[in-house]
N, C-alpha and C positions, 0 to 999 in steps of 0.2 A: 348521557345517561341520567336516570332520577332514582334519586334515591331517598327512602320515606324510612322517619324512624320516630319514636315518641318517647319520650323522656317526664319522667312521674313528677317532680318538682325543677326547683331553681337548679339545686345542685347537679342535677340531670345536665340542666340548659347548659351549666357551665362546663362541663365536663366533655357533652359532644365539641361545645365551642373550642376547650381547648386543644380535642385530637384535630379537627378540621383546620385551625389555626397553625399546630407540628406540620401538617402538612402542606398548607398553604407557604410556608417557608417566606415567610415577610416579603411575598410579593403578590401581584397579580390585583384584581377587581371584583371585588365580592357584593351582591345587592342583598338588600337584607329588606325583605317584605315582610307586614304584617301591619295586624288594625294598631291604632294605639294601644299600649300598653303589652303588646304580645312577648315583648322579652325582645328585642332587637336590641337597646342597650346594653341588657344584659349579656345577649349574645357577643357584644365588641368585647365587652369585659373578657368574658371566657377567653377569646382569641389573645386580646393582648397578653392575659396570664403565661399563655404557651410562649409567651418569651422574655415571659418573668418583671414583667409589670406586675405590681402588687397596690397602684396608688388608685384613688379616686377615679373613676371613670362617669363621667355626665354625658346626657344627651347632650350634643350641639345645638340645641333645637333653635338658640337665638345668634350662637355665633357661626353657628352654618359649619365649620370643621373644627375639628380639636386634632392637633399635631399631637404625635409621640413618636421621639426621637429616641429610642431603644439603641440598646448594643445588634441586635438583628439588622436592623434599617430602618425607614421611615414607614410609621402607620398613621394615615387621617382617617379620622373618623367624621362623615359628614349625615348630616341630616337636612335636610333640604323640604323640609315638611313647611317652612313658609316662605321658599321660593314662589314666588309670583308669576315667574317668566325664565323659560328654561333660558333665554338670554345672560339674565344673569349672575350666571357661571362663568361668562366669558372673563366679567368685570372682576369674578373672583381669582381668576388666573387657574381654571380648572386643569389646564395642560400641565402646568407647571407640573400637581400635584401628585397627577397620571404618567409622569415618567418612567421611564423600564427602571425597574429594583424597590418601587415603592408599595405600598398594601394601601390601596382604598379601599374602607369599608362604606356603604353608602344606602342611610334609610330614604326610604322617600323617592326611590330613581327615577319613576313614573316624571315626578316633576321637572327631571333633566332632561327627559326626551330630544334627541337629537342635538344636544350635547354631548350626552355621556357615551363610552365607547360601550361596546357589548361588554358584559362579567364573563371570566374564567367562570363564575357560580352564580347562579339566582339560589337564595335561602330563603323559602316561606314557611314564618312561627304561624301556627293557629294555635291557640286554646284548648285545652283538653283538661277541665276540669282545674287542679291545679297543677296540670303538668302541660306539656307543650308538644304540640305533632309538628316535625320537622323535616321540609322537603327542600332536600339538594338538586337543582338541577346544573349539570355540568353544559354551559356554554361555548366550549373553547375544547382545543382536544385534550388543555393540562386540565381542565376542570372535569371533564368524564375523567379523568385517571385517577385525581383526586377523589370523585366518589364513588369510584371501583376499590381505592385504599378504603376510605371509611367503610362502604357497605364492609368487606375483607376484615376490618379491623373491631368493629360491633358485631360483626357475627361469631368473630374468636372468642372476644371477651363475655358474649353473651353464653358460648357454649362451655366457657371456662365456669363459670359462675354457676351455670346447672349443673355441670359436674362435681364443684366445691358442694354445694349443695344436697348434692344426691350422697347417699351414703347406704351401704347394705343394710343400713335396719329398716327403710324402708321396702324391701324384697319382702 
């Protein structure tokens, strides 16, 4: 399943991040695509929120993963944008990190090619002015589920929000 939504600023970004995050439930393989600067950090931050991380969150961009050892489970956050050689990964102990009950998030995947296993989710940020267009595609059959919940759960919340909104004086 794909599913396309666009969010007007930051707090937009963080906001989808952190219902996709409730749902992702600290586990599974998520890619996160986009040029530089599109909000993919920003996006890990969202996620980790949903399980009440409130610290610091940095690109990996030189240490290649950032571990968080949460009351949830384990979340890495990798960025792999000066990976050289999808090799390696191997040298980094990419298996290890990819155990069943852990949440990889992962910028850059292109450069792990045939390392990495396929994502529960590919997530592409593009640019939309100062807000961000945001495409889920579900990989895996919990990842279509998961963005059958999200489309489900932006469509409520969107039609809650027209209705708070609407009021008889405009009749």
């Amino acid at each position: 399943m794909v599913f396309e939504h666009s969010v007007p600023d930051e707090a937009g970004t963080l906001a989808f991040a952190e219902t996709l995050g409730s749902l992702l439930e600290c586990t599974g393989v998520v890619y996160l695509k986009g040029t530089l600067g599109a909000g993919k950090t920003t996006f890990s931050r969202g996620i980790l929120r949903s399980y009440g991380y409130d610290g610091a969150v940095k690109s990996p961009t030189f240490t290649i993963v950032e571990p968080y050892d949460l009351q949830w489970g384990q979340v890495y956050h990798f960025d792999l944008y000066r990976i050289a050689d999808p090799e390696e990964l191997e040298y980094l102990g990419i298996d290890d990190y990819l155990a069943e009950g852990h949440l990889c998030l992962i910028e850059w995947p292109e450069r792990g090619e045939g390392f990495l296993p396929l994502p529960d989710i590919e997530l592409e940020l593009t640019l939309a002015g100062k807000g961000r267009h945001i495409k889920l595609i579900g990989c895996s059959e919990r990842g279509n589920l998961i963005c059958e919940h999200m489309a489900k759960r932006l469509t409520k919340n969107n039609s809650e929000k027209l209705s708070a909104t609407s009021s008889g004086d405009d009749l």
